[in-house]
Biopython code that builds the backbone (N, CA, C, O; Angstrom):
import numpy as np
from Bio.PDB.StructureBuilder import StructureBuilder

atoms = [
    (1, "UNK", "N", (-32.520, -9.206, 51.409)),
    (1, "UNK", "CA", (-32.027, -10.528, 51.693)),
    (1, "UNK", "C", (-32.293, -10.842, 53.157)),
    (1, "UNK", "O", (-32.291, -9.819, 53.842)),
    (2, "UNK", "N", (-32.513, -11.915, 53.803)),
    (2, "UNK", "CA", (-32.940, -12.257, 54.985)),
    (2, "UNK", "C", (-32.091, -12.747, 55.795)),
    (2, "UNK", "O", (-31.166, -13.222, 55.136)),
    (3, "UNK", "N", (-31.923, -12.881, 56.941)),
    (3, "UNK", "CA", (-30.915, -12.777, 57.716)),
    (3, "UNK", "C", (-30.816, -14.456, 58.188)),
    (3, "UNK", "O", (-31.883, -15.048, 58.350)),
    (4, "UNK", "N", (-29.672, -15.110, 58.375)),
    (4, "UNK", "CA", (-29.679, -16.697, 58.770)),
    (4, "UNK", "C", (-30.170, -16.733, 59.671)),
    (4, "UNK", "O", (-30.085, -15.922, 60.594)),
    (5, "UNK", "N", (-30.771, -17.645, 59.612)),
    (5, "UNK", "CA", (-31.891, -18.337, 60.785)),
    (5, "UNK", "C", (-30.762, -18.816, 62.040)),
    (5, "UNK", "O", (-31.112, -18.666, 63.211)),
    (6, "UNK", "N", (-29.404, -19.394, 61.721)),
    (6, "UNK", "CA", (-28.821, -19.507, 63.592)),
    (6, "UNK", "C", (-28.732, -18.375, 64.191)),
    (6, "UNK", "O", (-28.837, -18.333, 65.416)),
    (7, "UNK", "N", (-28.491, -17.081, 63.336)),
    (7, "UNK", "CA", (-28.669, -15.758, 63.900)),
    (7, "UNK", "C", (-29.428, -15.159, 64.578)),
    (7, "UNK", "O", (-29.112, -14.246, 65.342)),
    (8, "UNK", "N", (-30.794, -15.690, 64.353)),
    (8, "UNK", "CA", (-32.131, -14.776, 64.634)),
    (8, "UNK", "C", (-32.335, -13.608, 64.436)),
    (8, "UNK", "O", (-31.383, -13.005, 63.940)),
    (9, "UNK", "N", (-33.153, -13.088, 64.618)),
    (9, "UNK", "CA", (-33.859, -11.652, 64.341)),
    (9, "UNK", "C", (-32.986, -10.436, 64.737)),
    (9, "UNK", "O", (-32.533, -10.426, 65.881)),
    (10, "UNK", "N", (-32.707, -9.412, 63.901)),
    (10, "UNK", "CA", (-31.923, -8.802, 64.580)),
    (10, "UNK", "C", (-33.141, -7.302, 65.198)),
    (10, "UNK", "O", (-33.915, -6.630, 64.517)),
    (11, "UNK", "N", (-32.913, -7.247, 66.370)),
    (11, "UNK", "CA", (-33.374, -6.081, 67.039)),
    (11, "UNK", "C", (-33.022, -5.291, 68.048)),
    (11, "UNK", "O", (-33.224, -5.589, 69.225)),
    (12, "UNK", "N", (-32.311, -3.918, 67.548)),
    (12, "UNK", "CA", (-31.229, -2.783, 68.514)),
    (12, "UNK", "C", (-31.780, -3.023, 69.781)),
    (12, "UNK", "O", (-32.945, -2.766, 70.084)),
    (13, "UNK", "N", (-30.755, -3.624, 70.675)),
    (13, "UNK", "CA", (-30.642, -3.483, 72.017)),
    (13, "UNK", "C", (-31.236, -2.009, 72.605)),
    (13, "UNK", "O", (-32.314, -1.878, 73.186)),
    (14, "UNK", "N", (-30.411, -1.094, 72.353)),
    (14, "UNK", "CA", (-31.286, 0.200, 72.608)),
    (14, "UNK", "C", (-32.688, 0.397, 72.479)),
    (14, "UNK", "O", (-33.178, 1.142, 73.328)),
    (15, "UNK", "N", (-33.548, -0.144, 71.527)),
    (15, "UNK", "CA", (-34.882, -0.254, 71.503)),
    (15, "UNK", "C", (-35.132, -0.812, 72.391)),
    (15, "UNK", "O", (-35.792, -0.234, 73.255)),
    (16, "UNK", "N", (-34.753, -2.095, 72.577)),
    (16, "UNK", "CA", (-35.421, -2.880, 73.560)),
    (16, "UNK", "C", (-35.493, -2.637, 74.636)),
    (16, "UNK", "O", (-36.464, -2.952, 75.323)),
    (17, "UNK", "N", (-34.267, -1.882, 75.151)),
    (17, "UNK", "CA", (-34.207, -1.088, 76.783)),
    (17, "UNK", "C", (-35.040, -0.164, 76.746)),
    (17, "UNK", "O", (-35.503, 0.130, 77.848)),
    (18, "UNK", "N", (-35.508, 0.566, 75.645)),
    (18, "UNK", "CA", (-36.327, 1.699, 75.367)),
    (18, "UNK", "C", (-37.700, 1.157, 76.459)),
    (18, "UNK", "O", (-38.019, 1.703, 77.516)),
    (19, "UNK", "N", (-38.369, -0.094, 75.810)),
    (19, "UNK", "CA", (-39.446, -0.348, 76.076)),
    (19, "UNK", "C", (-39.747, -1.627, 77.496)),
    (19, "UNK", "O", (-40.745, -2.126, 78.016)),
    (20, "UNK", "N", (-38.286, -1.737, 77.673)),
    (20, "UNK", "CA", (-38.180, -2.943, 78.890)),
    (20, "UNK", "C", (-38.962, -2.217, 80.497)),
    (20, "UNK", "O", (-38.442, -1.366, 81.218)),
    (21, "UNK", "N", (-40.079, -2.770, 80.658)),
    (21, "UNK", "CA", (-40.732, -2.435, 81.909)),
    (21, "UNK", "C", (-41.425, -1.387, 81.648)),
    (21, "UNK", "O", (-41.759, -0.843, 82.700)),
    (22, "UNK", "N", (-41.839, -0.790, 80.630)),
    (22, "UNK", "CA", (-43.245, 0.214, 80.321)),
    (22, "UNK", "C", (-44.249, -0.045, 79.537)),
    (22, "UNK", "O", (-43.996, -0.522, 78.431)),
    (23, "UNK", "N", (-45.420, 0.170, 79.867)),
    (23, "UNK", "CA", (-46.556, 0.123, 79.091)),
    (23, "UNK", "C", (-46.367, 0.734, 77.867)),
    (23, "UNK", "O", (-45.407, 1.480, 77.675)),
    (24, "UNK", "N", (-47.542, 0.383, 76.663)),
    (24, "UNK", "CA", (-47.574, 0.887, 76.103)),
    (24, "UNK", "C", (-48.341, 2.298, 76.069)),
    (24, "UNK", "O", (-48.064, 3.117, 75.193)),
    (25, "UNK", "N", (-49.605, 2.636, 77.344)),
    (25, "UNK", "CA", (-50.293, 3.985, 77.144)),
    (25, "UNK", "C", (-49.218, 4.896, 78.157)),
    (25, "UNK", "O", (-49.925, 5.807, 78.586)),
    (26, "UNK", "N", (-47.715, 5.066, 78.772)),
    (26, "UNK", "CA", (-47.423, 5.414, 79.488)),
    (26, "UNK", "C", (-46.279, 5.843, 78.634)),
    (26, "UNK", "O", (-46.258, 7.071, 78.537)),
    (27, "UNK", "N", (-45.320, 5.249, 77.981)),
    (27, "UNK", "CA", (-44.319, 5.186, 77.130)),
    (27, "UNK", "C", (-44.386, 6.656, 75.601)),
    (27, "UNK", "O", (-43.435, 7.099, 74.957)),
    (28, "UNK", "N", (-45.650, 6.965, 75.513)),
    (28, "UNK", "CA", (-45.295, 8.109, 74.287)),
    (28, "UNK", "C", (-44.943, 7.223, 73.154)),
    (28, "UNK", "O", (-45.266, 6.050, 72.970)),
    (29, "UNK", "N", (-44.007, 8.245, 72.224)),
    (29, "UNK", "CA", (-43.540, 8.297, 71.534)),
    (29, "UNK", "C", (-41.812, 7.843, 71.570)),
    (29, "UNK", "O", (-40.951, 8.597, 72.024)),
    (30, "UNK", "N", (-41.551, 6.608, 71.058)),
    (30, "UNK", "CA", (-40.373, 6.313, 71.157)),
    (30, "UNK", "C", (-39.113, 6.901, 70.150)),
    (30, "UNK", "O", (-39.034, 6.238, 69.116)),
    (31, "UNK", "N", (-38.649, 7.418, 70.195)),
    (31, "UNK", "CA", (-37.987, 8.260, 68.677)),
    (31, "UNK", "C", (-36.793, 7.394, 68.044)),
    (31, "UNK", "O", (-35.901, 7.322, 68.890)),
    (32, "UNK", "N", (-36.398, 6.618, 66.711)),
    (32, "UNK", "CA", (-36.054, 5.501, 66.649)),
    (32, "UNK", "C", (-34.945, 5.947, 65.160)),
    (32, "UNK", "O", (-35.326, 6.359, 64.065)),
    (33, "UNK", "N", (-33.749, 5.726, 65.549)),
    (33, "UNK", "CA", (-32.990, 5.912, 63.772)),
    (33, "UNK", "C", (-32.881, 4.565, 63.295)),
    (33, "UNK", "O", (-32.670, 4.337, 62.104)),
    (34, "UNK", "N", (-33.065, 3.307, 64.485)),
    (34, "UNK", "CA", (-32.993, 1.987, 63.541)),
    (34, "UNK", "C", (-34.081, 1.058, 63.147)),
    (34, "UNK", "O", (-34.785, 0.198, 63.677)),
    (35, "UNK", "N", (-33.898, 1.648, 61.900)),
    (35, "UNK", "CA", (-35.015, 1.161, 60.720)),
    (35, "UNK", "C", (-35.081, -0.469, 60.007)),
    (35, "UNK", "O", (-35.872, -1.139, 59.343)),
    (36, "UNK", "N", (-33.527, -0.624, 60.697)),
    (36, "UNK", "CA", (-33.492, -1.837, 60.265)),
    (36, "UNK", "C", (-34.001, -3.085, 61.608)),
    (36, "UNK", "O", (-33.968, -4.313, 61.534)),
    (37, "UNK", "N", (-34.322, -2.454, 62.440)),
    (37, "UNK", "CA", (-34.721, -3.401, 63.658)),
    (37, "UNK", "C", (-36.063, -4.609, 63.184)),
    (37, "UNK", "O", (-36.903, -4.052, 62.478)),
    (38, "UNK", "N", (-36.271, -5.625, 63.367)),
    (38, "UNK", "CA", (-37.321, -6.413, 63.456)),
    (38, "UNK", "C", (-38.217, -6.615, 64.655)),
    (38, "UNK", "O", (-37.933, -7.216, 65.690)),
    (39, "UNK", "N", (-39.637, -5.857, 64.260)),
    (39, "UNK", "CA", (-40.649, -5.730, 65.182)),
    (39, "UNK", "C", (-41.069, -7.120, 65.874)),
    (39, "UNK", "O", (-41.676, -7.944, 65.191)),
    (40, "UNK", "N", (-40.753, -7.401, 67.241)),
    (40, "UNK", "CA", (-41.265, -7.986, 67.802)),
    (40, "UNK", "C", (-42.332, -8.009, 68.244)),
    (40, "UNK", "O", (-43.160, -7.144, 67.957)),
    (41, "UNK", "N", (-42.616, -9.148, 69.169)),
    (41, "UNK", "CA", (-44.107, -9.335, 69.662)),
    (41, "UNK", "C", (-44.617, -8.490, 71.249)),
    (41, "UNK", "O", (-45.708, -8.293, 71.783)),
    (42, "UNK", "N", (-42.789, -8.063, 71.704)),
    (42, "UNK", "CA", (-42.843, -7.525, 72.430)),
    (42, "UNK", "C", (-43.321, -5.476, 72.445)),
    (42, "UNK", "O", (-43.513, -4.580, 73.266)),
    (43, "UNK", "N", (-43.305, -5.653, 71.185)),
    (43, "UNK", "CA", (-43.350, -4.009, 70.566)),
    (43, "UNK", "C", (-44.607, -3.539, 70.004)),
    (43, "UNK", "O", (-45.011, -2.415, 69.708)),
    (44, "UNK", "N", (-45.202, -4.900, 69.924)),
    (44, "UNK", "CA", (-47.081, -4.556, 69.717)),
    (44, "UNK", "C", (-47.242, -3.671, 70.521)),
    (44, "UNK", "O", (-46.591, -3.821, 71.555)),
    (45, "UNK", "N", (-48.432, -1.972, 70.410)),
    (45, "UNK", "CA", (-48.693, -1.766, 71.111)),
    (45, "UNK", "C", (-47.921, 0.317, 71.412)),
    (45, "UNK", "O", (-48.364, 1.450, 71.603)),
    (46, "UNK", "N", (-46.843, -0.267, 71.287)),
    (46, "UNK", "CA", (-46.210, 1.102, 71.518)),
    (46, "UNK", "C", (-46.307, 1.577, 70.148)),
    (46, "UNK", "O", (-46.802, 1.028, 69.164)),
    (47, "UNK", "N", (-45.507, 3.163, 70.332)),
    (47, "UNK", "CA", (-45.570, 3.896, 69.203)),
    (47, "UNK", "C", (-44.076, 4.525, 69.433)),
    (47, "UNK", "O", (-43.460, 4.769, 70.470)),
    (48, "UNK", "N", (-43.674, 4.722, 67.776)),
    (48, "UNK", "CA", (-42.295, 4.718, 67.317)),
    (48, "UNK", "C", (-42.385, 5.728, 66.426)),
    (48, "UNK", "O", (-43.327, 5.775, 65.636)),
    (49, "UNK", "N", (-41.572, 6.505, 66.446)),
    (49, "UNK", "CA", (-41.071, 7.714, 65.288)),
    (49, "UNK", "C", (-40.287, 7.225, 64.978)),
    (49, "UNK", "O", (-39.380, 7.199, 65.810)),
    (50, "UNK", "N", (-39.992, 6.454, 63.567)),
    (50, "UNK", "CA", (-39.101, 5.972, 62.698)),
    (50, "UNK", "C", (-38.724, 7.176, 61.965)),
    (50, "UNK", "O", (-39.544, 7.832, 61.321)),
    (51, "UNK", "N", (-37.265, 7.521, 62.079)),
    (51, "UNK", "CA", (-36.235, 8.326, 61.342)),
    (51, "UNK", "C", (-36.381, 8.023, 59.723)),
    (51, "UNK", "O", (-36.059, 6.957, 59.198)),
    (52, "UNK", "N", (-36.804, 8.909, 59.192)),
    (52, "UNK", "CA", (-36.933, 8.784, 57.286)),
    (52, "UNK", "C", (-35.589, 9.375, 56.643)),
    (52, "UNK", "O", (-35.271, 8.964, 55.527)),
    (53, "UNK", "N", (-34.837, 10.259, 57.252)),
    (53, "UNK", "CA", (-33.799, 10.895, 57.076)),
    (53, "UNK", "C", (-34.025, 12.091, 57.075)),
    (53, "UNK", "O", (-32.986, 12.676, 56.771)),
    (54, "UNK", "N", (-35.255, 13.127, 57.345)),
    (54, "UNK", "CA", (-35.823, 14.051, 57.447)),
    (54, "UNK", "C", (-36.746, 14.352, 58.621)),
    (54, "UNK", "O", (-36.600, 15.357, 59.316)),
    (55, "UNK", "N", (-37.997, 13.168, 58.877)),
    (55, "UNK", "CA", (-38.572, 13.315, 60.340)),
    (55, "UNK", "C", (-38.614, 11.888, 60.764)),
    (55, "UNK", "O", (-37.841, 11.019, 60.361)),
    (56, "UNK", "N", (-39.569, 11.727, 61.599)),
    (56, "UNK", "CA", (-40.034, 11.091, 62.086)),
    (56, "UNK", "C", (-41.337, 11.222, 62.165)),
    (56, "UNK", "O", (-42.042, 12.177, 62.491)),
    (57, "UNK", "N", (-41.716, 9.507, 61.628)),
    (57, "UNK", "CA", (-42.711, 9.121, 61.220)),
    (57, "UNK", "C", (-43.133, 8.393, 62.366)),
    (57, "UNK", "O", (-42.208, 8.015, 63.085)),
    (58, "UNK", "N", (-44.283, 8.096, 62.724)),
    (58, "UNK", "CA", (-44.762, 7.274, 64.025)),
    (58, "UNK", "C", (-45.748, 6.196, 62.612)),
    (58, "UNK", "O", (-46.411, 6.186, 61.575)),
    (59, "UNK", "N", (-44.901, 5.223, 64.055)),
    (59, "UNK", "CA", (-45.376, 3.996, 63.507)),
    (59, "UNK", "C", (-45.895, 2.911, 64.812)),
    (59, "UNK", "O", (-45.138, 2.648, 65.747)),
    (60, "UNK", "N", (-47.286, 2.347, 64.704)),
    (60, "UNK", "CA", (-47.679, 1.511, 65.977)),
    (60, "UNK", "C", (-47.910, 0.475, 65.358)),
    (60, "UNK", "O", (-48.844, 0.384, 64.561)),
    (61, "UNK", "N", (-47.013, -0.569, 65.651)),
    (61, "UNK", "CA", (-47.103, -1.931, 65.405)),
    (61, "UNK", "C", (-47.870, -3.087, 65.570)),
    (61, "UNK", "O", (-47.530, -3.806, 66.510)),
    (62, "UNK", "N", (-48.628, -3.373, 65.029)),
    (62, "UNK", "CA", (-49.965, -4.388, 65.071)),
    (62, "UNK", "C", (-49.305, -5.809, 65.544)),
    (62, "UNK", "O", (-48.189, -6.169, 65.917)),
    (63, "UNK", "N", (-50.631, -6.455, 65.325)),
    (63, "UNK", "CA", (-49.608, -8.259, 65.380)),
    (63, "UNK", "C", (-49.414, -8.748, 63.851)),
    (63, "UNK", "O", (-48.813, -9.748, 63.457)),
    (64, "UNK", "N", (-50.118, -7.724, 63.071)),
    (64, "UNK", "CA", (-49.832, -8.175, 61.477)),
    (64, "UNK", "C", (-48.354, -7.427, 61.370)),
    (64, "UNK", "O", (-47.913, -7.667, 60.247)),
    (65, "UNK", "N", (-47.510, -6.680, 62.064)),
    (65, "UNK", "CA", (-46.684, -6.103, 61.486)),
    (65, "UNK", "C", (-45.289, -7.010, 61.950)),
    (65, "UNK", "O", (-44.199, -6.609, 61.543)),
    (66, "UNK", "N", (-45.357, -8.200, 62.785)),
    (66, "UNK", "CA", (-44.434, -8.958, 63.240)),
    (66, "UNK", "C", (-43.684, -9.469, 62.707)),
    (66, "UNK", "O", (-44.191, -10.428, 62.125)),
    (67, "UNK", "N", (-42.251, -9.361, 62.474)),
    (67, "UNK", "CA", (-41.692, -10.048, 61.885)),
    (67, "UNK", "C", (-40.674, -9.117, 60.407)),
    (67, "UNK", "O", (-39.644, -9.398, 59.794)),
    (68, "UNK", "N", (-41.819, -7.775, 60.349)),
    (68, "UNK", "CA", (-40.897, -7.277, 59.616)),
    (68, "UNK", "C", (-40.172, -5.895, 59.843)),
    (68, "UNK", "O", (-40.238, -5.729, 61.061)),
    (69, "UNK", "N", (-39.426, -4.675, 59.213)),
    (69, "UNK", "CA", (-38.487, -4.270, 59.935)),
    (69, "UNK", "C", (-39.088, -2.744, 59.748)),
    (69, "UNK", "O", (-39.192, -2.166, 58.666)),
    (70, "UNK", "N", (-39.409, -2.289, 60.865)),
    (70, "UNK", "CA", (-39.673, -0.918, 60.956)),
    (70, "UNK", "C", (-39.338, 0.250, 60.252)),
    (70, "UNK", "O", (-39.839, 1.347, 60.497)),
    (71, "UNK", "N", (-38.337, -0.009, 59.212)),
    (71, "UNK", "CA", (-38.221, 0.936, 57.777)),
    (71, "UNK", "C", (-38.954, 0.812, 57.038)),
    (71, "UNK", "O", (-39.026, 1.762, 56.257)),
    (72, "UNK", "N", (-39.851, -0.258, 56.812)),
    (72, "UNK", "CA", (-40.881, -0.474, 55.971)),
    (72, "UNK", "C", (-41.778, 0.085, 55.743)),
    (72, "UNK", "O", (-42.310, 0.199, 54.639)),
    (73, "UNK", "N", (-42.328, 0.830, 57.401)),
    (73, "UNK", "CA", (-43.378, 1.620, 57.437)),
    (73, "UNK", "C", (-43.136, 3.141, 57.298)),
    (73, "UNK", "O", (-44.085, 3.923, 57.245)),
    (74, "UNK", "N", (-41.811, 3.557, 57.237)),
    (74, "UNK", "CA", (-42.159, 5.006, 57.188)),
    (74, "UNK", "C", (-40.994, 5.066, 56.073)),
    (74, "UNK", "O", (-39.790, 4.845, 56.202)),
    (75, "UNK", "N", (-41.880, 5.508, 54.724)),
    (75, "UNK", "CA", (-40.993, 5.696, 53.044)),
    (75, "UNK", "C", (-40.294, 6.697, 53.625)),
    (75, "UNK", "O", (-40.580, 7.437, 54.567)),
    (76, "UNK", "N", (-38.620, 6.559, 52.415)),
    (76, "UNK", "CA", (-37.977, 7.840, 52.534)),
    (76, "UNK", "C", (-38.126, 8.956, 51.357)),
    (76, "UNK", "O", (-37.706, 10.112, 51.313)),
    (77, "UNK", "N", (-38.975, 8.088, 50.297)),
    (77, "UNK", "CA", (-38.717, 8.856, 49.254)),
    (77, "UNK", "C", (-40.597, 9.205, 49.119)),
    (77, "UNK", "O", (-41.470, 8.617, 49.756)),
    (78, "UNK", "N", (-40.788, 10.245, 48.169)),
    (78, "UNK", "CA", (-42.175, 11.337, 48.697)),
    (78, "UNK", "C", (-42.514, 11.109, 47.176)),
    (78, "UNK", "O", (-41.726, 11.526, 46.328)),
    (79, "UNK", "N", (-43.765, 10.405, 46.783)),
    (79, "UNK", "CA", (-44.239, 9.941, 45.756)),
    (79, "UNK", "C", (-45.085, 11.351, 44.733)),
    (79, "UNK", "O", (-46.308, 11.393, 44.862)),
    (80, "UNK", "N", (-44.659, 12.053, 44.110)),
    (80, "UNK", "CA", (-45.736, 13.204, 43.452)),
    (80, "UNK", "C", (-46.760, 12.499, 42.659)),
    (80, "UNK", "O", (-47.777, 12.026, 43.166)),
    (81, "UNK", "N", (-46.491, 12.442, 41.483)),
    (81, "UNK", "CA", (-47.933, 11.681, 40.267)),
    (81, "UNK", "C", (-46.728, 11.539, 39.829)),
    (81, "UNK", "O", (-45.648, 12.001, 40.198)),
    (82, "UNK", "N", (-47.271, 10.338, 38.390)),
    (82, "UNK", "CA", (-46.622, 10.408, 37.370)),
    (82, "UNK", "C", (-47.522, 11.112, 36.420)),
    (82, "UNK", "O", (-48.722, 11.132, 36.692)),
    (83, "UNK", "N", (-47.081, 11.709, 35.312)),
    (83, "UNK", "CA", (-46.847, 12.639, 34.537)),
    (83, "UNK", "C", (-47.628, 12.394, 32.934)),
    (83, "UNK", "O", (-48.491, 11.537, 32.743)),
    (84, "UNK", "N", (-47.281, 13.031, 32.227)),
    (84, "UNK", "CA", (-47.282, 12.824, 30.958)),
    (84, "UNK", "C", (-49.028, 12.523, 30.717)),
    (84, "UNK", "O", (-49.838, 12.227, 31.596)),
    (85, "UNK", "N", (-49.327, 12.730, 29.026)),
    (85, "UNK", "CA", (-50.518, 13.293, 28.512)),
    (85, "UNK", "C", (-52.112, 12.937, 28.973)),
    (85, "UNK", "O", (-53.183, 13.496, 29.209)),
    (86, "UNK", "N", (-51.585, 11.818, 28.934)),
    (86, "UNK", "CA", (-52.614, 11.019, 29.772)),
    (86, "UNK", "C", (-53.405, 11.290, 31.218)),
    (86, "UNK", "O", (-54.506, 10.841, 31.537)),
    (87, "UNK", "N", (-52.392, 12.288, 32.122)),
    (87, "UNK", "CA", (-53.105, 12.481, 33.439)),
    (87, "UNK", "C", (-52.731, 13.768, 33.013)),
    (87, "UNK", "O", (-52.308, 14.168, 34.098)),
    (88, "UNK", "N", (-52.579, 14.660, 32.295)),
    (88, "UNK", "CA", (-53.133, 15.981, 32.295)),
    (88, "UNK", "C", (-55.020, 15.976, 31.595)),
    (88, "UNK", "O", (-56.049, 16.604, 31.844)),
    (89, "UNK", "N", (-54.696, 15.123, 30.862)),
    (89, "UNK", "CA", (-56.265, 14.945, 30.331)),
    (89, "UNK", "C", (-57.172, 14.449, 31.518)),
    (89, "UNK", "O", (-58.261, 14.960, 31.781)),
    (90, "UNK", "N", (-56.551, 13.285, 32.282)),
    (90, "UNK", "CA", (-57.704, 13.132, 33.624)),
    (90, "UNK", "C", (-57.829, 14.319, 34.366)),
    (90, "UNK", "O", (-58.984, 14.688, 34.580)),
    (91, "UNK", "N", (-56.556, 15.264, 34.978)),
    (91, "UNK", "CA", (-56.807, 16.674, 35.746)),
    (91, "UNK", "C", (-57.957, 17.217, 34.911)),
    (91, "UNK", "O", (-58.986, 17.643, 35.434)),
    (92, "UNK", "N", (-57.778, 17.194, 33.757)),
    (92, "UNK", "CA", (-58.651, 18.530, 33.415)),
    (92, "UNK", "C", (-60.112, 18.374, 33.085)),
    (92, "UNK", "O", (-60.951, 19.201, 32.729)),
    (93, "UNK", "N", (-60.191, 16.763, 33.360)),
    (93, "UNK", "CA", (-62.083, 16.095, 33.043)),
    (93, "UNK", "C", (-62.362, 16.677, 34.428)),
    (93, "UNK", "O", (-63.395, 17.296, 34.684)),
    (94, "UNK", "N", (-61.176, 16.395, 35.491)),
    (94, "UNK", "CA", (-61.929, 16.157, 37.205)),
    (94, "UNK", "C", (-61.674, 17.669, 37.474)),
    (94, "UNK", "O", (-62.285, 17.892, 38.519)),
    (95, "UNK", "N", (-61.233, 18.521, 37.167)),
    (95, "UNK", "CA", (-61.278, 19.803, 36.945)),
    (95, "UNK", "C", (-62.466, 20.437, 36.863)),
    (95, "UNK", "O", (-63.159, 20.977, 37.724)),
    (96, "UNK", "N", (-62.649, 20.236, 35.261)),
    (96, "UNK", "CA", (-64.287, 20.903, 34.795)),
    (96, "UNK", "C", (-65.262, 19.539, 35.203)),
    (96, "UNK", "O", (-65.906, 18.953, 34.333)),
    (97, "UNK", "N", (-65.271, 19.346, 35.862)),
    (97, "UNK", "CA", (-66.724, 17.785, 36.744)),
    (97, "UNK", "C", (-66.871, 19.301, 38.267)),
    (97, "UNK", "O", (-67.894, 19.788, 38.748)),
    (98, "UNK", "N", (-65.702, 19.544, 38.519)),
    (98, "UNK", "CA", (-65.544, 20.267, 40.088)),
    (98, "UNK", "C", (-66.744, 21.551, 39.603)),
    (98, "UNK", "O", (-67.784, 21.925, 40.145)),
    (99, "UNK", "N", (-66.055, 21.981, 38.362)),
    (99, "UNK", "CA", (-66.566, 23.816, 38.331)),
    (99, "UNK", "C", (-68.159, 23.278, 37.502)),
    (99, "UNK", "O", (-69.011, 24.156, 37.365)),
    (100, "UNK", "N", (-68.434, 22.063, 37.063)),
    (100, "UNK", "CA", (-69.899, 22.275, 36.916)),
    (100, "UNK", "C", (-70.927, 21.710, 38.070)),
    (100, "UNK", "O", (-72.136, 21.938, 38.105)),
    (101, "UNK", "N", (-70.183, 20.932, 38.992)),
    (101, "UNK", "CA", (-70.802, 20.498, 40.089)),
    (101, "UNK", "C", (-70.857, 22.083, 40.738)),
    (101, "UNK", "O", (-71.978, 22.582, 40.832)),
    (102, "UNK", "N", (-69.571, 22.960, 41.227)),
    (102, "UNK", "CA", (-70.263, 24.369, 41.836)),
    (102, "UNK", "C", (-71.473, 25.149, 40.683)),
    (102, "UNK", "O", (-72.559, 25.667, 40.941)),
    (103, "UNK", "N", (-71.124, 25.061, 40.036)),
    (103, "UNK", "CA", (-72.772, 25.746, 39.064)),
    (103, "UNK", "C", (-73.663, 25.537, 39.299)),
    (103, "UNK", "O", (-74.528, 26.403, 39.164)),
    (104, "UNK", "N", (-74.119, 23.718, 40.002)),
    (104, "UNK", "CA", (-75.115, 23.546, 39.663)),
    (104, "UNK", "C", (-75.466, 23.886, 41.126)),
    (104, "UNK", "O", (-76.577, 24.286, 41.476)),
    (105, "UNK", "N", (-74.499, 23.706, 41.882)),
    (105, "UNK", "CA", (-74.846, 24.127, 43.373)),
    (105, "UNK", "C", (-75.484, 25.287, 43.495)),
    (105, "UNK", "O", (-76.508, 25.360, 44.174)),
    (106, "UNK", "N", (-74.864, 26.559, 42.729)),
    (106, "UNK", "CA", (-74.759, 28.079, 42.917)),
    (106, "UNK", "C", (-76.539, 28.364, 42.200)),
    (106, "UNK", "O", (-77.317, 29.297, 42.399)),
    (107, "UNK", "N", (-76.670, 27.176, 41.381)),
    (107, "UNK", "CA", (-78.010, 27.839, 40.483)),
    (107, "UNK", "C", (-78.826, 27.493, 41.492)),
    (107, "UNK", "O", (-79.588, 28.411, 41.796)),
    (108, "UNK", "N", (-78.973, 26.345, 42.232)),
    (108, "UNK", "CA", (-79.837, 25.605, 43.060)),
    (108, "UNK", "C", (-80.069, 26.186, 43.890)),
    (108, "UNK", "O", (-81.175, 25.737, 44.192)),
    (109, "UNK", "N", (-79.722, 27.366, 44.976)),
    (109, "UNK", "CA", (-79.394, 27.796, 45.761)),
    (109, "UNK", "C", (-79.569, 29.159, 45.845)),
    (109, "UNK", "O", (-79.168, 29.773, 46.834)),
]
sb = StructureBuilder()
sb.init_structure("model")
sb.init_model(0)
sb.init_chain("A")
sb.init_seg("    ")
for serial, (resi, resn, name, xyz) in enumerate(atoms, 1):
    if name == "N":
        sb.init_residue(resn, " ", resi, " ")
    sb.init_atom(name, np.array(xyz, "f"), 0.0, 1.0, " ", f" {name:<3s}", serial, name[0])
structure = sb.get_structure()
């Protein structure tokens, strides 16, 4: 849900002192738990370890990334495959494609 417009943007004071009066090639790595902050125009440029609840993820903010909120870029949750008959049958085409591509290497050679 988006935040009222008489409000404006919300972005942790602490960040902002973070980066008030430093470059961005001088500044590092900023280390950041609020995910909910909205990337300004002032934050192009630097680089941020956004807190996932486990590490920190670095995140460098473009001018395409303006406007939205720095949790966005670093997931908390860790995507495996999905499952079931269908992608055991793709593993096992791209499987045996691997061991006849080394054959043909090993004969060639």
């Amino acid at each position: 849900m988006s935040r009222s417009l008489y409000k404006g943007p919300y972005v942790d004071a602490k960040l902002l002192k973070k980066i008030d009066g430093k470059k961005p090639a001088d500044a590092g790595v900023i280390k950041t738990w609020s995910r909910d902050s909205m990337i300004s125009p002032e934050m192009v440029g630097f680089t941020f370890g956004v807190h996932n609840g486990r590490d920190f993820i670095e995140v460098t903010p473009s001018e395409e990334m303006v406007g939205h909120r720095l949790g966005e870029f670093s997931p908390t949750k860790k995507f495996h495959r999905h499952g079931g008959k269908m992608q055991k049958e793709l593993d096992q085409k791209k499987k045996e494609a691997e061991i006849t591509a080394a054959k043909a290497a090993k004969a060639s050679a």
